[in-house]
C-alpha positions, 0 to 999 in steps of 0.5 A: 373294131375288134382287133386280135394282134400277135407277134411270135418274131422274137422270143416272146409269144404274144397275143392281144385284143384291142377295140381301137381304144384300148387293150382288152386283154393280152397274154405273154410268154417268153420262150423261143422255141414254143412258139407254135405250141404257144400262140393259138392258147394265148389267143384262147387266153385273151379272147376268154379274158375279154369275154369276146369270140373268134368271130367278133375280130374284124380284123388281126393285126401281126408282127413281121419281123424282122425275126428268125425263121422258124418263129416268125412264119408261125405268126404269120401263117396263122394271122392268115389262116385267121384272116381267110377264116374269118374274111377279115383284113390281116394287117402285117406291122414291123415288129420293131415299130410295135417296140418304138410304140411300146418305148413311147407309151414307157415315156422314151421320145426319140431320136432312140433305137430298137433292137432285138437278138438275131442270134448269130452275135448279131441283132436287128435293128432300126432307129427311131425319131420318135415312136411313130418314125422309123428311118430307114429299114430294119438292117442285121448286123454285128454291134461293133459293126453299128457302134458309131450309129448308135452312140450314146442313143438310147435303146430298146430291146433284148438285142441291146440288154445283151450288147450294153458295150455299144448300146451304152444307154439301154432302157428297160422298158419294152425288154420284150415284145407286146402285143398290146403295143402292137395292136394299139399302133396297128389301130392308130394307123387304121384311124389315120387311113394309113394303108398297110404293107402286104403281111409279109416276113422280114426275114433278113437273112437265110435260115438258120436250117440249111438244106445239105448240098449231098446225100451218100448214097444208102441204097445199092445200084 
């Protein structure tokens, strides 16, 4: 098994390898609005490191969302030109699940909740009872809005570094998104038989780029 994972939903450009036991080699950057430019180098990065090629993966392991827009349609249009190029598997995971797994490795054991800025004085967000158990869905939503379900539950994430008003007990690690953590979810999951969901955005809400309703006429009739 050589899995490569990458996450571009939140402001950190992530990419990693994963053998099924262990990471080989990941690369992280955090900036929100080079996520196209970023990504294909950072998978560069890894596979060099690991001293593995583009046709060694056997599958690639990407991050869902939930995240804006622009950023998260580059991973996900990448893993699939992978995938198709390659004819390997492309497994879509909740990019908040890859964080719950990355606050389980930095010793956190739920009940805990993980969330991540959605811009807008908003984030998303899900619970967590354990690592491996998220409940229910990722939701977006103001922090005043959700301040009596996340009371005094400890928290993960950039979307709660920024809100330390409601999420009163923040942890500082995972602050950012790993691919690492990701793809070693992503490989648990394989060696369990556990089926995937199609690799599919989470988007949550419309763009933030909006199409205008009119246009003045230029042009004369």
């Amino acid at each position: 098994m050589l899995l490569l994972a990458f996450d571009t939903a939140t402001p950190a450009v992530t990419a990693a390898l994963h053998d099924g036991e262990e990471v080989l080699a990941e690369s992280t950057v955090i900036d929100a609005r080079r996520h196209g430019e970023l990504l294909v180098p950072a998978v560069d990065r890894v596979l060099g490191t690991a001293g593995r090629a583009l046709a060694d993966v056997t599958g690639v392991v990407v991050g869902t969302g939930p995240g804006p827009y622009t950023g998260l349609r580059v991973g996900l249009v990448t893993a699939a030109s992978f995938g198709d190029a390659l004819g390997v598997p492309v497994h879509g995971v909740c990019t908040l699940d890859g964080l719950a797994w990355a606050a389980g490795e930095a010793g956190l054991d739920g009940p805990f909740t993980v969330a991540t800025d959605a811009r807008r004085k908003e984030v998303y967000w899900a619970r967590y009872d354990g690592p491996l158990h998220r409940v229910g869905e990722p939701a977006v939503d103001r922090p005043a809005d959700i301040a009596a379900e996340v009371a005094g539950m400890p928290a993960v994430g950039a979307g709660a570094a920024l809100y330390p008003e409601v999420f009163t007990d923040r942890r500082p690690d995972p602050a950012h998104q790993s691919a690492g953590a990701l793809a070693a979810l992503a490989a648990r999951r394989l060696a369990a038989g556990e089926t995937f969901p199609p690799a599919r955005p989470l988007y949550l809400r419309r763009p933030d780029a909006q199409v205008p309703a009119g246009y003045k006429a230029v042009l004369p009739k």
